[in-house]
mmCIF file of the N, C-alpha and C atoms, coordinates in Angstrom:
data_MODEL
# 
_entry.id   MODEL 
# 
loop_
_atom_site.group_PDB 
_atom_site.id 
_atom_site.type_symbol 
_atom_site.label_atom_id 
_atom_site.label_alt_id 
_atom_site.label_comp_id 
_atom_site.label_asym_id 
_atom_site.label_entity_id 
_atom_site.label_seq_id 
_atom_site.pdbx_PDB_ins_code 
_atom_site.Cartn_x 
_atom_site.Cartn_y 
_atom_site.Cartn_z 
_atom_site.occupancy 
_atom_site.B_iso_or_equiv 
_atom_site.pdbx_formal_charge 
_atom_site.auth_seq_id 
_atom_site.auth_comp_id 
_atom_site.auth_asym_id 
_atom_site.auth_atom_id 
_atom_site.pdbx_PDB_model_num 
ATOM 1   N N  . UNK A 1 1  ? -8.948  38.050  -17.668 1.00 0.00 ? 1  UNK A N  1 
ATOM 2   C CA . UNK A 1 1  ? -7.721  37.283  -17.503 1.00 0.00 ? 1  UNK A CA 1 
ATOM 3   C C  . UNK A 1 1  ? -7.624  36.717  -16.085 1.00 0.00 ? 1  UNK A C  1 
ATOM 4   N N  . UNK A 1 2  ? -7.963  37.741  -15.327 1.00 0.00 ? 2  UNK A N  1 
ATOM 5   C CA . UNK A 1 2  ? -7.714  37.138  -13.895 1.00 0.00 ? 2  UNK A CA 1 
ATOM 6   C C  . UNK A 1 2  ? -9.066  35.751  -13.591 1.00 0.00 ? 2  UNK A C  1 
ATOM 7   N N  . UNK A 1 3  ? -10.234 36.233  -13.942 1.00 0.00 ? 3  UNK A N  1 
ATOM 8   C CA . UNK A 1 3  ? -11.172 35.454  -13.982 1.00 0.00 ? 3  UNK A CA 1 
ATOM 9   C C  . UNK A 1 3  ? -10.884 33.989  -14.422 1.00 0.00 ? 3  UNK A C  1 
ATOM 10  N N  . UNK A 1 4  ? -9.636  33.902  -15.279 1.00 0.00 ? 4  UNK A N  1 
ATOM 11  C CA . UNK A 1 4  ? -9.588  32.519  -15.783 1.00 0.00 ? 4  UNK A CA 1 
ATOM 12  C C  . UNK A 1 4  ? -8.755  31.545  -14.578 1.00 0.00 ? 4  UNK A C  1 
ATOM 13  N N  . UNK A 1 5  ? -7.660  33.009  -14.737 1.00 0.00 ? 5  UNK A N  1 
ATOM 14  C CA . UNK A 1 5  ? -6.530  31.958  -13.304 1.00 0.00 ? 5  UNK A CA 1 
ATOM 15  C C  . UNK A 1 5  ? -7.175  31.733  -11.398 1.00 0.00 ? 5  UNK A C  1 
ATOM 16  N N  . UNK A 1 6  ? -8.823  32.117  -11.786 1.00 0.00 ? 6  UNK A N  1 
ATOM 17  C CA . UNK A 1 6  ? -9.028  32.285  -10.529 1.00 0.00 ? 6  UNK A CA 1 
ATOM 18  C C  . UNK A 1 6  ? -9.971  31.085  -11.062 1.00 0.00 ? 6  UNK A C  1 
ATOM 19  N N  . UNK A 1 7  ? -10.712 30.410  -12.413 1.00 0.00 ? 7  UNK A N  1 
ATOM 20  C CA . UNK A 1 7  ? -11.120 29.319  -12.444 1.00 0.00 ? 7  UNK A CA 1 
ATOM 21  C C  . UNK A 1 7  ? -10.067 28.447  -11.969 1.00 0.00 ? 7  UNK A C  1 
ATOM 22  N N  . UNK A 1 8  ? -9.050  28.654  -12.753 1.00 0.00 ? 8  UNK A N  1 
ATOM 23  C CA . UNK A 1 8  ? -8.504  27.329  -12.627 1.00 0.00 ? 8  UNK A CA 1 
ATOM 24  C C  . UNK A 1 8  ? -8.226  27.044  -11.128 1.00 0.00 ? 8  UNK A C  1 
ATOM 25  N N  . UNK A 1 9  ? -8.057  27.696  -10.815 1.00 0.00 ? 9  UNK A N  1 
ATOM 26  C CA . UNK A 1 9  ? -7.468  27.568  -8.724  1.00 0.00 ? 9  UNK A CA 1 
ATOM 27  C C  . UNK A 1 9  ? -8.731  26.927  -8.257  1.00 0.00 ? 9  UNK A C  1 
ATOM 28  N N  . UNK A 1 10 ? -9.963  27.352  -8.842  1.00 0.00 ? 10 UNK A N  1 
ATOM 29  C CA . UNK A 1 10 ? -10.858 26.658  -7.842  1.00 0.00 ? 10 UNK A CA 1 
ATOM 30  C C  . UNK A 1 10 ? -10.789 25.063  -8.455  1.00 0.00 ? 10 UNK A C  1 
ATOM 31  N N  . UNK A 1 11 ? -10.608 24.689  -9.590  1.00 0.00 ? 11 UNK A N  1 
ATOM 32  C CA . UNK A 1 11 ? -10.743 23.709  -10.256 1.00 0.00 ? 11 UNK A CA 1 
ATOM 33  C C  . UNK A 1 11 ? -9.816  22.989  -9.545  1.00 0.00 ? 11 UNK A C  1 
ATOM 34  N N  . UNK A 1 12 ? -8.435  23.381  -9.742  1.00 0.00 ? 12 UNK A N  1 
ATOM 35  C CA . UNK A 1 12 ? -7.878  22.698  -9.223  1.00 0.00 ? 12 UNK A CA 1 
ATOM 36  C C  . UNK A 1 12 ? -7.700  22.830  -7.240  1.00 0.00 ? 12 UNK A C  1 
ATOM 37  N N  . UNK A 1 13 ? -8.182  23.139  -6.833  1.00 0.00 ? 13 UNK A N  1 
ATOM 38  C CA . UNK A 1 13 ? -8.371  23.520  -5.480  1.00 0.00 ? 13 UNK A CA 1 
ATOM 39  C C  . UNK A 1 13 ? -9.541  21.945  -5.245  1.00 0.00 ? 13 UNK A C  1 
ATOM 40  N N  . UNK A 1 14 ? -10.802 21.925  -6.261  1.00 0.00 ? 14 UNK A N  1 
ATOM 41  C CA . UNK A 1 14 ? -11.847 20.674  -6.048  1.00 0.00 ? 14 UNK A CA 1 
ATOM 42  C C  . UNK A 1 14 ? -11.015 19.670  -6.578  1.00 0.00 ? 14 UNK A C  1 
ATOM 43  N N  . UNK A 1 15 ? -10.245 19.770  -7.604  1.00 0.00 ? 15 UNK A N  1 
ATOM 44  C CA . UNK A 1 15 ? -9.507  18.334  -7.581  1.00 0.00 ? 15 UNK A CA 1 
ATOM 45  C C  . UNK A 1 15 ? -8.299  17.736  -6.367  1.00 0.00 ? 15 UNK A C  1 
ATOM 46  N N  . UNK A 1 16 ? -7.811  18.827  -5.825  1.00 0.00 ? 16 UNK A N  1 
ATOM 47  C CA . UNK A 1 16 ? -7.424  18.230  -4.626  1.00 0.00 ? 16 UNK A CA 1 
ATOM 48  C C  . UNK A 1 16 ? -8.355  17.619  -3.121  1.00 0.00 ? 16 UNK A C  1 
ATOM 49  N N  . UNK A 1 17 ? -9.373  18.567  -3.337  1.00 0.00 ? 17 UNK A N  1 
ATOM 50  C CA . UNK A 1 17 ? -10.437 17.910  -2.268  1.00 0.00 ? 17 UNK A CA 1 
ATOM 51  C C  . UNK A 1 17 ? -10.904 16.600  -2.886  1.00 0.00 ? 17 UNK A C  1 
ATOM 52  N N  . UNK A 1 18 ? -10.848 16.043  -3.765  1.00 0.00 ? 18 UNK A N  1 
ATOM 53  C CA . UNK A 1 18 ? -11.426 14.995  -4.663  1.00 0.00 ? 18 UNK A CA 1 
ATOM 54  C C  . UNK A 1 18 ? -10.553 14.199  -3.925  1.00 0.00 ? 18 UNK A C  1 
ATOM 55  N N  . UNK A 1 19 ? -9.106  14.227  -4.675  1.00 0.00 ? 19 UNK A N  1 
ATOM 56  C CA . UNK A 1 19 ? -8.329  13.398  -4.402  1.00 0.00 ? 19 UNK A CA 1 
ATOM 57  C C  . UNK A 1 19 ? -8.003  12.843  -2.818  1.00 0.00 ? 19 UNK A C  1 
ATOM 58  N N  . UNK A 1 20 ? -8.195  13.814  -1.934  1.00 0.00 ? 20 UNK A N  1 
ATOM 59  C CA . UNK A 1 20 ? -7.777  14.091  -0.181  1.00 0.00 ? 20 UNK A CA 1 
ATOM 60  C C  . UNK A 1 20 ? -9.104  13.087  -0.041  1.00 0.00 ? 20 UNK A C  1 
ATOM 61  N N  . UNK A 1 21 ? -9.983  12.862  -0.698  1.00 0.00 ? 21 UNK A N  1 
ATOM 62  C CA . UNK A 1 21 ? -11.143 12.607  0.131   1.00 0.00 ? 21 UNK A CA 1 
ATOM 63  C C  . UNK A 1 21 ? -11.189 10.753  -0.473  1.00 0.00 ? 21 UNK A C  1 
ATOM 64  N N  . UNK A 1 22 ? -10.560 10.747  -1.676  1.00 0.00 ? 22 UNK A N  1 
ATOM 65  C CA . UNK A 1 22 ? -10.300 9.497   -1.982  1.00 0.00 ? 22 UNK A CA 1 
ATOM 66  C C  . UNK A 1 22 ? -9.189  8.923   -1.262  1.00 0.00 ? 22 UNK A C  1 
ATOM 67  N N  . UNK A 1 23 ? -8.350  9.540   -1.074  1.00 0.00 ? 23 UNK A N  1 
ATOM 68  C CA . UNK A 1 23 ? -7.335  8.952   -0.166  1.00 0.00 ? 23 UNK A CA 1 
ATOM 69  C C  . UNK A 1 23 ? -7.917  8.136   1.367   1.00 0.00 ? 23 UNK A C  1 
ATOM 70  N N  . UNK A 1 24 ? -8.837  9.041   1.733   1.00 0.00 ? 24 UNK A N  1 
ATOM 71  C CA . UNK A 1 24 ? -9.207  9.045   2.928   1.00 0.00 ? 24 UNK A CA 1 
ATOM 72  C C  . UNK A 1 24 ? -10.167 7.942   3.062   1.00 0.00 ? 24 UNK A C  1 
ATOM 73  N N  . UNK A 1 25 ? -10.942 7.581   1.687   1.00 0.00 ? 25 UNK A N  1 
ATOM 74  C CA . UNK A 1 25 ? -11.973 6.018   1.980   1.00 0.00 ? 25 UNK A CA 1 
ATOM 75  C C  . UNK A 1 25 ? -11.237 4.928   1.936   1.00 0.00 ? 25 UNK A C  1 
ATOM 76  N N  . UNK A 1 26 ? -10.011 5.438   1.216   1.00 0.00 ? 26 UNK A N  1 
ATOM 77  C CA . UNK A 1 26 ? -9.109  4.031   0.551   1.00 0.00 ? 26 UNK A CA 1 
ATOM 78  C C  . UNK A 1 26 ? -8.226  3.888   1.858   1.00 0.00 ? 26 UNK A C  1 
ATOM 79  N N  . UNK A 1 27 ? -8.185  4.556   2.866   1.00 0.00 ? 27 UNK A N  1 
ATOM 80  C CA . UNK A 1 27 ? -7.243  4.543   3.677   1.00 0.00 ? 27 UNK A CA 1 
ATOM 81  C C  . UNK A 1 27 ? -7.132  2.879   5.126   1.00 0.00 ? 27 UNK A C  1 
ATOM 82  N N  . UNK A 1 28 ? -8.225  2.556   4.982   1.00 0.00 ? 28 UNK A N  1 
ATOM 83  C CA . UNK A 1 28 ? -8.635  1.286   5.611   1.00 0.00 ? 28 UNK A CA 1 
ATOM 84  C C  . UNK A 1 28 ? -7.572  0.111   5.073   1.00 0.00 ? 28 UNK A C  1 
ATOM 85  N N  . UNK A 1 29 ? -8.094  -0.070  3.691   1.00 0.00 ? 29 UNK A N  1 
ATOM 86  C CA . UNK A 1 29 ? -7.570  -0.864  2.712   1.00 0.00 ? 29 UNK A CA 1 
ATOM 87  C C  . UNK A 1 29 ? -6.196  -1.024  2.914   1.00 0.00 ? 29 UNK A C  1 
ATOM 88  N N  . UNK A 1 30 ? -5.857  0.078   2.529   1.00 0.00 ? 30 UNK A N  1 
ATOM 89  C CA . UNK A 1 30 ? -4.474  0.410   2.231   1.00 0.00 ? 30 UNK A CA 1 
ATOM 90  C C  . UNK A 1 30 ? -3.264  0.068   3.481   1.00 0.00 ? 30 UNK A C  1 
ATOM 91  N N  . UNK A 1 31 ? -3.862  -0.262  4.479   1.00 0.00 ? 31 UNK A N  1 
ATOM 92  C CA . UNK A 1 31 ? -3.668  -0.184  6.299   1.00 0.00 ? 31 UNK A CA 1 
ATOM 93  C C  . UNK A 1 31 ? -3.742  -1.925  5.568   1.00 0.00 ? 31 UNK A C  1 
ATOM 94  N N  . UNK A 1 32 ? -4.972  -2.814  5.557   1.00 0.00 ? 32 UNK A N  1 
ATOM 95  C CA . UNK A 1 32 ? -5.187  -4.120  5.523   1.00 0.00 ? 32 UNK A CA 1 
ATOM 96  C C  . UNK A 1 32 ? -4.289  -4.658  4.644   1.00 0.00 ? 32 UNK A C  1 
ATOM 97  N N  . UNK A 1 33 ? -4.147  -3.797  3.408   1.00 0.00 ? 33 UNK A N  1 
ATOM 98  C CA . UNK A 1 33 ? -2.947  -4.685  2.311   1.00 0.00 ? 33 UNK A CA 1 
ATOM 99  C C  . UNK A 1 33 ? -1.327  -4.682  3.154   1.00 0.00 ? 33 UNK A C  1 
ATOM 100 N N  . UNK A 1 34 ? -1.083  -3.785  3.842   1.00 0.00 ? 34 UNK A N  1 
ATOM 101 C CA . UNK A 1 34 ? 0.351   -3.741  4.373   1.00 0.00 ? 34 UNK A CA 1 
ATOM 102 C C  . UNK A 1 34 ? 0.264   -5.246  5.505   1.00 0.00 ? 34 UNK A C  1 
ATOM 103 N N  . UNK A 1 35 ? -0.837  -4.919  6.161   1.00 0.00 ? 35 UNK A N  1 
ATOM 104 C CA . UNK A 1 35 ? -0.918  -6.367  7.435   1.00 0.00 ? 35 UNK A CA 1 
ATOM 105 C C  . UNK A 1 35 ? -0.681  -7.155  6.710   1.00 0.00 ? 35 UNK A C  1 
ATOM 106 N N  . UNK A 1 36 ? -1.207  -7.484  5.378   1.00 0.00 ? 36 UNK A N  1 
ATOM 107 C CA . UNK A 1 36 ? -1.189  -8.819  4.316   1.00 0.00 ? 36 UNK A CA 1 
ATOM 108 C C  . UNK A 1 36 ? -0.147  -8.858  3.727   1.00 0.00 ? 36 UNK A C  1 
ATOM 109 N N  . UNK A 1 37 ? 0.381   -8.103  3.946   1.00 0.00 ? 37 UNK A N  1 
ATOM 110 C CA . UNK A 1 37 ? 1.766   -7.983  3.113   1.00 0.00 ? 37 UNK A CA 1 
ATOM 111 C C  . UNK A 1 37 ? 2.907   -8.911  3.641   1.00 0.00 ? 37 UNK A C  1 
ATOM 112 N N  . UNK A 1 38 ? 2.580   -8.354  5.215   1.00 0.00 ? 38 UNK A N  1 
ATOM 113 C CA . UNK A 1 38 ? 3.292   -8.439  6.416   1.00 0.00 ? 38 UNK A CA 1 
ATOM 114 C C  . UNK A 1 38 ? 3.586   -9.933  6.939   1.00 0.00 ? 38 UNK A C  1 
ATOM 115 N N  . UNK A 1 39 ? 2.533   -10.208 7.235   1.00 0.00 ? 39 UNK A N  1 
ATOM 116 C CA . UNK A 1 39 ? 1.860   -12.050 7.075   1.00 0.00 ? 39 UNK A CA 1 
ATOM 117 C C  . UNK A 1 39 ? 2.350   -12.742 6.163   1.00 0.00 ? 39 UNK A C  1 
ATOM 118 N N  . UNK A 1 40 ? 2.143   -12.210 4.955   1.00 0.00 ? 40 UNK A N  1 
ATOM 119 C CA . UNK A 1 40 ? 2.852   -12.968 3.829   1.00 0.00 ? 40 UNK A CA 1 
ATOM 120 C C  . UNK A 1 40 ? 4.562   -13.029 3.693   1.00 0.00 ? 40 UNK A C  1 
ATOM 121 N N  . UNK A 1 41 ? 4.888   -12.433 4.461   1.00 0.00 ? 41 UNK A N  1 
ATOM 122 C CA . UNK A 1 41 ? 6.382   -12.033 4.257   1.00 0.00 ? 41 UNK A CA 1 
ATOM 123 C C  . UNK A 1 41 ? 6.977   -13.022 5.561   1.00 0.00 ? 41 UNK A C  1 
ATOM 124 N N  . UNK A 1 42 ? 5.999   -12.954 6.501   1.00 0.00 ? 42 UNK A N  1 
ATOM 125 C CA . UNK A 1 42 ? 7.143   -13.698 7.938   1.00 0.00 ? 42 UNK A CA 1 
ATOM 126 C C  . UNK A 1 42 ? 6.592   -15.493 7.812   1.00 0.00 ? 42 UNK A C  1 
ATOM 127 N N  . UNK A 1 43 ? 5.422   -15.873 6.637   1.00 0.00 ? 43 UNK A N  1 
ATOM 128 C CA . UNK A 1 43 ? 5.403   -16.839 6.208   1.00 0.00 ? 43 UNK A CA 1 
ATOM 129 C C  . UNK A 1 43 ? 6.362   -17.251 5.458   1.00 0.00 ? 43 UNK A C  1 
ATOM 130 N N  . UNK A 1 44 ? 6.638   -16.635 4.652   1.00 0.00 ? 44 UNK A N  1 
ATOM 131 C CA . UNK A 1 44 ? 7.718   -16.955 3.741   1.00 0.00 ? 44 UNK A CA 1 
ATOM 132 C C  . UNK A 1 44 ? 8.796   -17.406 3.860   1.00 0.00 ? 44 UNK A C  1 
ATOM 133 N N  . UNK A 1 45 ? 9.240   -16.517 4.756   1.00 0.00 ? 45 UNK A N  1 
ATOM 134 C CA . UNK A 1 45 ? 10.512  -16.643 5.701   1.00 0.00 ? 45 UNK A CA 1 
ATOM 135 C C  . UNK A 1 45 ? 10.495  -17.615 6.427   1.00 0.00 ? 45 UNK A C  1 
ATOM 136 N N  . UNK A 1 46 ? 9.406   -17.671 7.804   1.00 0.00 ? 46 UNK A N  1 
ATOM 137 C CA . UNK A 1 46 ? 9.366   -19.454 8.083   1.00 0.00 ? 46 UNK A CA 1 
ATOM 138 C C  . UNK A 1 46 ? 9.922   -20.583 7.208   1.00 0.00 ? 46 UNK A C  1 
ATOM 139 N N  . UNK A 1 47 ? 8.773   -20.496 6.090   1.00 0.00 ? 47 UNK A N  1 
ATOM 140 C CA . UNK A 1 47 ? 8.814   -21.876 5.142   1.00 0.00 ? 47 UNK A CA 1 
ATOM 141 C C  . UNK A 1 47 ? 10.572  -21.823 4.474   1.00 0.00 ? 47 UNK A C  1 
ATOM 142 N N  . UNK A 1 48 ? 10.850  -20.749 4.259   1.00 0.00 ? 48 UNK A N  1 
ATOM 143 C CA . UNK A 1 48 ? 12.412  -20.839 3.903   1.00 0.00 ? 48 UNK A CA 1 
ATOM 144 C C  . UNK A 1 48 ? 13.442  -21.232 4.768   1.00 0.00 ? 48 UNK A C  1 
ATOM 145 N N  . UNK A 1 49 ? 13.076  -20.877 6.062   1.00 0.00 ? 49 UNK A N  1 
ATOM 146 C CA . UNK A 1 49 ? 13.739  -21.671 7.530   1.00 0.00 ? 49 UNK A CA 1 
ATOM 147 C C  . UNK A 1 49 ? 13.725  -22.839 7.380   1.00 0.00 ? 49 UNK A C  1 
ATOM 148 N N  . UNK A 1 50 ? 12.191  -23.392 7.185   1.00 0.00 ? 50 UNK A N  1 
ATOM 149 C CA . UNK A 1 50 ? 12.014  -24.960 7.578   1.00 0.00 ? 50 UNK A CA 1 
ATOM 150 C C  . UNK A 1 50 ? 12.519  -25.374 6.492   1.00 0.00 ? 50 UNK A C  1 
ATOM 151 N N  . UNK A 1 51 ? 12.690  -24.884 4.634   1.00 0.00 ? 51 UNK A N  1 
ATOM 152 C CA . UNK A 1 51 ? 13.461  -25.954 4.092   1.00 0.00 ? 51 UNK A CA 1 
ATOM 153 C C  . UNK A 1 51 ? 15.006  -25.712 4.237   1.00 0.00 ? 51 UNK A C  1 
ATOM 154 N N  . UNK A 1 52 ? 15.256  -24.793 4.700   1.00 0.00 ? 52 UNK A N  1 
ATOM 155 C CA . UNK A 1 52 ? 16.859  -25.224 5.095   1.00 0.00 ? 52 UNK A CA 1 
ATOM 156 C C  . UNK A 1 52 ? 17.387  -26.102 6.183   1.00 0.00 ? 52 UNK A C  1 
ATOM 157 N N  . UNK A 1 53 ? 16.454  -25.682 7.214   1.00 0.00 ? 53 UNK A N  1 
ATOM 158 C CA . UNK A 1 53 ? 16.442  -27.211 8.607   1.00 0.00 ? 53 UNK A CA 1 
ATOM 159 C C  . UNK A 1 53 ? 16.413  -28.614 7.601   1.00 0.00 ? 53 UNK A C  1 
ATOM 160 N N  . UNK A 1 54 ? 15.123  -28.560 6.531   1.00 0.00 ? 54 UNK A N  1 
ATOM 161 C CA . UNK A 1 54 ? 15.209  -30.016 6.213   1.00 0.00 ? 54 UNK A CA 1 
ATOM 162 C C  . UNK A 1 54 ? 16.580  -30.306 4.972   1.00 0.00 ? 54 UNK A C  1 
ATOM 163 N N  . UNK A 1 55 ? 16.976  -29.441 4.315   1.00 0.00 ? 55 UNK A N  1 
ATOM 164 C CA . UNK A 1 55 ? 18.426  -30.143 3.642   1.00 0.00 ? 55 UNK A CA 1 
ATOM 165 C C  . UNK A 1 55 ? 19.410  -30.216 4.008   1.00 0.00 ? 55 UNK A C  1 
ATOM 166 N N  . UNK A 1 56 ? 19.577  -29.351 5.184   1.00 0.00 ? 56 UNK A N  1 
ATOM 167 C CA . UNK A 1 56 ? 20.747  -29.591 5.903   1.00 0.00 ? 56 UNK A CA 1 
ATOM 168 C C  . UNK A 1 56 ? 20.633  -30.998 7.345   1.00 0.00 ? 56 UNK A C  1 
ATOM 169 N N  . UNK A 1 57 ? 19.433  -30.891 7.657   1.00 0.00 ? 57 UNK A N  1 
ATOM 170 C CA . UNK A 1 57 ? 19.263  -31.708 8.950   1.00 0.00 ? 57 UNK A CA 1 
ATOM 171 C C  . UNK A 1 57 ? 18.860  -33.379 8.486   1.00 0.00 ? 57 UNK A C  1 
ATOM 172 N N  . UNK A 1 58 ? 18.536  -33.385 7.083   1.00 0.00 ? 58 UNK A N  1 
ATOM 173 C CA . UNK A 1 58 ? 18.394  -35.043 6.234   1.00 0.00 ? 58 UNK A CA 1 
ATOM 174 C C  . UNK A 1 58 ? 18.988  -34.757 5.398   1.00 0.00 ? 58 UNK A C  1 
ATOM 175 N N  . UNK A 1 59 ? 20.630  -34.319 4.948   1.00 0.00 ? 59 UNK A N  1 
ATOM 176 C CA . UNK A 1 59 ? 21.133  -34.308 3.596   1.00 0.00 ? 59 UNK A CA 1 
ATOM 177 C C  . UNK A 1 59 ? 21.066  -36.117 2.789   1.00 0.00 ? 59 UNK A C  1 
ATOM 178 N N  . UNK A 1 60 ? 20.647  -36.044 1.917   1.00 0.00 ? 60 UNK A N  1 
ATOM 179 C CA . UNK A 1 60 ? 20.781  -37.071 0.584   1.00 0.00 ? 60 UNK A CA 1 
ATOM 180 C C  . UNK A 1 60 ? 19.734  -38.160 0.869   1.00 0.00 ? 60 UNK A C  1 
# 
């Protein structure tokens, strides 16, 4: 009995090293998608600036 709950601990003991260690290659990425995120967001915002300058600053 004990033999089983002491599999499973190691089992699940390697699936957390699995996971910790996937975290850890993906961790670059995951850093580059937020910069891109980031970029994409204070673009946005610009271009939403500049069309409110242009309907308000040439209305009709």
């Amino acid at each position: 009995m004990f033999d089983t709950y002491r599999m499973l601990g190691r089992e699940h003991e390697a699936d957390l090293e699995r996971e910790a260690a996937q975290l850890h290659r993906a961790d670059p990425f995951r850093r580059q998608r937020r910069r891109v995120a980031r970029v994409a967001f204070v673009a946005l915002a610009i271009a939403a600036a500049m069309l409110l300058v242009w309907l308000f600053a040439f209305p009709g």
